[in-house]
C-alpha positions as CSV (number, residue, x, y, z in Angstrom):
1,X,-21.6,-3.6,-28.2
2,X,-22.0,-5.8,-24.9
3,X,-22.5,-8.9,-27.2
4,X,-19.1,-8.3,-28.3
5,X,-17.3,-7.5,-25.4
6,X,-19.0,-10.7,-23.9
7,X,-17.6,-12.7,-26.7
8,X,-14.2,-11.2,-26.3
9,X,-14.1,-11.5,-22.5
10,X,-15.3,-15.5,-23.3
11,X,-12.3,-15.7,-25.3
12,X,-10.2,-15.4,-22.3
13,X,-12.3,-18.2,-21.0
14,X,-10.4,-20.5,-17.7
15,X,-8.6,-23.1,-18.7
16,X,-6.9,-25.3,-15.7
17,X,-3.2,-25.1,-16.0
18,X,-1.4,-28.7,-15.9
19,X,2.0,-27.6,-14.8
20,X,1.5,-25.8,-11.6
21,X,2.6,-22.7,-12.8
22,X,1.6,-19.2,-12.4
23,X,-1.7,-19.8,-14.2
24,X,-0.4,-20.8,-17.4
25,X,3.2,-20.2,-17.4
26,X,6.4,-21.4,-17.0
27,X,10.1,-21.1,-15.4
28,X,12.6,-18.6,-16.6
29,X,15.5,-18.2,-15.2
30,X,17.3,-14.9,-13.5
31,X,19.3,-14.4,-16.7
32,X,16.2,-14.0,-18.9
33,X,14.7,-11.6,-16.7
34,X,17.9,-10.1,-14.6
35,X,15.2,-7.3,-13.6
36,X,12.8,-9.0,-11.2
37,X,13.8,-8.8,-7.8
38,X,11.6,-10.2,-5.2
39,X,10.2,-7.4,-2.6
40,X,10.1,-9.4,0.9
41,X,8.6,-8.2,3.9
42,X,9.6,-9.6,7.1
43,X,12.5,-12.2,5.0
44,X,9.5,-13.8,3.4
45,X,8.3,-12.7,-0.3
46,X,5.9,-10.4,-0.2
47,X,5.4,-8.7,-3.8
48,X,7.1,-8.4,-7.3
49,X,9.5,-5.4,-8.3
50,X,11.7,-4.1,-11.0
51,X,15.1,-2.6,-11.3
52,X,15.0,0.7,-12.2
53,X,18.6,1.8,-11.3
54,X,21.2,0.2,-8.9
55,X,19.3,2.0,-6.0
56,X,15.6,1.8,-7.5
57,X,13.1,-0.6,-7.1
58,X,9.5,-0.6,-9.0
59,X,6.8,-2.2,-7.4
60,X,3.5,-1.4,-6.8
61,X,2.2,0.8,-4.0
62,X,-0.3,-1.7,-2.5
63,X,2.1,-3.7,-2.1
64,X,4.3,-1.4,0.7
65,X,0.7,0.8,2.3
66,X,1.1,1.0,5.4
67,X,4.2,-0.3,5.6
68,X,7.5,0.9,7.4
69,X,10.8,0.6,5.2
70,X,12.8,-1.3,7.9
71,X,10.4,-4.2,7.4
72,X,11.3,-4.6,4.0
73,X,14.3,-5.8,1.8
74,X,15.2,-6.7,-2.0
75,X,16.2,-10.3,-3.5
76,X,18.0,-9.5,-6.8
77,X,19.5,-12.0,-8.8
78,X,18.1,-15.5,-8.4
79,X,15.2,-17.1,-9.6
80,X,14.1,-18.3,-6.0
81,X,12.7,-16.1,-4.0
82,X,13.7,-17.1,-0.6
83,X,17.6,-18.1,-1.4
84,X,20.5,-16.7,-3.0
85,X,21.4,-13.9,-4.8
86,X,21.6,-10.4,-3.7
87,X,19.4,-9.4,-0.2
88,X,19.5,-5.7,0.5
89,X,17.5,-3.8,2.8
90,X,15.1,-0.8,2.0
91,X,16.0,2.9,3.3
92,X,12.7,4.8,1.9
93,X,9.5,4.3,0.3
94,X,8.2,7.0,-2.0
95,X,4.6,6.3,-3.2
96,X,2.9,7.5,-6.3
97,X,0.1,10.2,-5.1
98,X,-2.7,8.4,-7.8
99,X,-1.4,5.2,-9.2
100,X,-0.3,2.0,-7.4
101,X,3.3,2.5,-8.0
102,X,6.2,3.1,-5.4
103,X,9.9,3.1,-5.7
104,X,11.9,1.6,-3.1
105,X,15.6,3.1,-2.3
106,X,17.8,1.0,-1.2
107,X,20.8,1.5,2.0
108,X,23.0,0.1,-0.9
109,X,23.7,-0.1,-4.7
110,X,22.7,-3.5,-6.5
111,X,26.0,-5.2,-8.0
112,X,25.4,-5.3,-11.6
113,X,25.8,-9.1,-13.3
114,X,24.4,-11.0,-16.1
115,X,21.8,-11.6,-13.2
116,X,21.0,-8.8,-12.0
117,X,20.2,-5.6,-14.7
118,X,18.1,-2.4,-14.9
119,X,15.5,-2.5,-17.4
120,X,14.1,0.4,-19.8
121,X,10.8,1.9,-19.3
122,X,8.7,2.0,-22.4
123,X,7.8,5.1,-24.0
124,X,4.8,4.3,-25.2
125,X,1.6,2.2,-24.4
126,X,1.7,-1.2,-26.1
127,X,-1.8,-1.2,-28.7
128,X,-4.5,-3.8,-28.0
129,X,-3.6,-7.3,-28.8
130,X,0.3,-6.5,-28.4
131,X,2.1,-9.3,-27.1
132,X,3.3,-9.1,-23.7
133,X,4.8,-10.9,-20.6
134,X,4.2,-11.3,-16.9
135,X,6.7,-12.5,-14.8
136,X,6.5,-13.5,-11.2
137,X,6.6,-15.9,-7.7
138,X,2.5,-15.3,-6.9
139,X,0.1,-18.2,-6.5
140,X,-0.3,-20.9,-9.1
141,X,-3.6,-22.3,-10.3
142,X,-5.0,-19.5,-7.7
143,X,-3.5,-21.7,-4.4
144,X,0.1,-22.0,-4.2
145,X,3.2,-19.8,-4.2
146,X,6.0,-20.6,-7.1
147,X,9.1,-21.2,-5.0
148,X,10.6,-20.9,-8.9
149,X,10.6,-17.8,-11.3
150,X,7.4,-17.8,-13.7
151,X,6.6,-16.3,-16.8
152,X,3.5,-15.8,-18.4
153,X,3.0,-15.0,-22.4
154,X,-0.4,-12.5,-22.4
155,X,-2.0,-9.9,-24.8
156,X,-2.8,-5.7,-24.1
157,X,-6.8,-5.7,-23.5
158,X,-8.1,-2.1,-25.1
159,X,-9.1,0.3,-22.3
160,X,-12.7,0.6,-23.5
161,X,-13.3,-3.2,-23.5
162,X,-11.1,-3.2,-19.5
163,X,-13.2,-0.8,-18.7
164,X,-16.3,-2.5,-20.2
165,X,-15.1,-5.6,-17.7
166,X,-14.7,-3.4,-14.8
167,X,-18.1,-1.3,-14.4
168,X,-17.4,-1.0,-11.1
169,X,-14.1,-0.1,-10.9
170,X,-12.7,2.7,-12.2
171,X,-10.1,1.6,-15.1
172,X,-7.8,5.4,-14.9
173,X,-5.6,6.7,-17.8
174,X,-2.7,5.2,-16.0
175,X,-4.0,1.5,-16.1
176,X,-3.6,-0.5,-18.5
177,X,-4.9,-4.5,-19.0
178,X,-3.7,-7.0,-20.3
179,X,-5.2,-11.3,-20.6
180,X,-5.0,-14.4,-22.6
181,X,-6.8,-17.7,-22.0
182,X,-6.3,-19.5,-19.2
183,X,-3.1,-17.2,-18.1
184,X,-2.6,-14.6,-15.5
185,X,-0.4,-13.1,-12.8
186,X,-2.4,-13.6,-9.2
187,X,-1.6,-13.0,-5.7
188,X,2.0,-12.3,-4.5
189,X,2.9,-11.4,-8.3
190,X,1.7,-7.6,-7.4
191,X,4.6,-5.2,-8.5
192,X,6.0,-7.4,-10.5
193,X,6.8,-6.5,-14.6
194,X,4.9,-6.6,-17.8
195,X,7.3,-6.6,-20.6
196,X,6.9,-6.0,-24.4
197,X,10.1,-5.7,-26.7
198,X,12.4,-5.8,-23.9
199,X,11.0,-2.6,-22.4
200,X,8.9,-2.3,-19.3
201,X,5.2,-1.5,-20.0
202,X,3.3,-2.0,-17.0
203,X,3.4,-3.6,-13.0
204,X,0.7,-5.5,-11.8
205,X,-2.0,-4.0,-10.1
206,X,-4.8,-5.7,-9.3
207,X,-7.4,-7.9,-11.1
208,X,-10.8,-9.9,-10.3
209,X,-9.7,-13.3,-8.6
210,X,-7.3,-15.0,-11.2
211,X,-7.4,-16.0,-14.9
212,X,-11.4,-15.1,-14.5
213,X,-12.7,-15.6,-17.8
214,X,-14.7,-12.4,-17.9
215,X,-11.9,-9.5,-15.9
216,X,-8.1,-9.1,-17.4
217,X,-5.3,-8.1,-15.6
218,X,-5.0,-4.6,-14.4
219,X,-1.4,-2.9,-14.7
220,X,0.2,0.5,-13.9
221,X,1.0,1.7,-17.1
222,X,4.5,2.5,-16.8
223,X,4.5,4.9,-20.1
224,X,1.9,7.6,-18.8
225,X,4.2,7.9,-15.3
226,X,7.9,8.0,-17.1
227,X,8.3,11.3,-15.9
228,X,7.2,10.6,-12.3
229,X,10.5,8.1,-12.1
230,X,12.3,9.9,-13.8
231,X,11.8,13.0,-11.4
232,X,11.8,10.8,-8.3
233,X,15.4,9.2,-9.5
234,X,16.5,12.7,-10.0
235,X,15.6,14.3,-6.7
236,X,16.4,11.4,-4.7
237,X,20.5,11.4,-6.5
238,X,20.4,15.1,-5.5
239,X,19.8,14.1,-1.7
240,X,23.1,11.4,-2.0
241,X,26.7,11.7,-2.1
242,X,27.2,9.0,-4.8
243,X,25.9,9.5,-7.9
244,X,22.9,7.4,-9.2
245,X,23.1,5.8,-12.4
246,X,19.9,6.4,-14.1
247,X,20.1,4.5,-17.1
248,X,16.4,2.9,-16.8
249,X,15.2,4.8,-19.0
């Protein structure tokens, strides 16, 4: 068994990317991914997030410990991270109690475009060797930031052979991995999506360094908490006057 989880881990062997992207990818523009916002802390980007409704932001909880909502606001709608678009500030931060996964609520509503769109959550956990996508603004070749929106084309890792990889780490039933040769999201790419089908299956985590042959990515995964948001969007339209829209569903 640990022969072939070393074989498969080799498979995701390091290979130097020779574009400067995020380890292996490539620009996309806001359109093909209307539902990436950049989280920025102090007007510089900080972390990755997702549309969830017009008032909802995924990201990942790491990404806003410790951290006081006034420090914090949303780009939405443009494939730079530190220019155009839509830049609205953060009101509260409501943290998962387990899993690295926040929501941000926002002082104001997100105007809807063909850049800017909420995105479905995925009902179910992708199966291993399912093709996915990470998308992001974090560190390319593991040393410098993508000014330009990146997207990376990676495969679901099985949980036994994550947590094979991981042995000293806990790998928790609401993680889920993901890797491909040479490709990975890194630093500053944290809360940020994994897509499958159009659907949102995971935000990035955490993982060991980046692209390292022998440790995938670790992701929330998004499936196992669908209720959570979908309680957290309910209470938190309760507490407003104006209705929330929750049609991330």
């Amino acid at each position: 068994m640990l022969l072939k989880v070393l074989i498969l881990l080799l498979a995701f062997s390091l290979t130097k990317s020779d574009n400067g992207r995020i380890v292996g990818g490539a620009d996309v523009s806001i359109e093909q991914a209307p539902w990436q916002v950049s989280v920025q802390k102090y007007y510089a980007h900080h972390c990755g997030g997702v549309i969830y409704t017009k008032y909802l932001i995924i990201t990942a909880a790491h990404c806003v410990e410790n951290t006081q909502a006034h420090v914090l606001k949303v780009r939405a709608g443009s494939e730079l991270h530190n220019r155009g678009g839509q830049l609205v500030a953060v009101l509260r931060i409501l943290s998962h109690s387990e899993a690295d996964v926040a929501l941000l609520l926002l002082h104001a509503p997100l105007r809807r475009s063909e850049r800017v769109q909420t995105i479905s959550l995925a009902k179910q956990t992708p199966p291993p060797a399912a093709p996915v996508q990470a998308y992001g603004w974090g560190q390319t070749e593991r040393e410098y930031s993508s000014m330009r929106l990146q997207r990376v084309a990676l495969q679901i890792v099985s949980h036994k052979d994550c947590e094979l990889a991981y042995q000293q780490t806990q790998i928790t039933e609401t993680m889920l991995c993901a890797a491909a040769a040479g490709k990975d999201a890194c630093q500053g790419d944290s809360g940020g999506p994994l897509v499958s089908a159009g659907k949102l299956v995971g935000i990035v985590s955490f993982g060991y360094k980046c692209s390292h042959p022998y440790y995938p990515g670790v992701y929330v995964d998004v499936a196992k908490l669908r209720s959570w948001f979908q309680q957290v969007d309910y209470t938190v339209s309760q507490d407003s006057s104006e209705p929330f829209e929750s049609d991330g569903d």
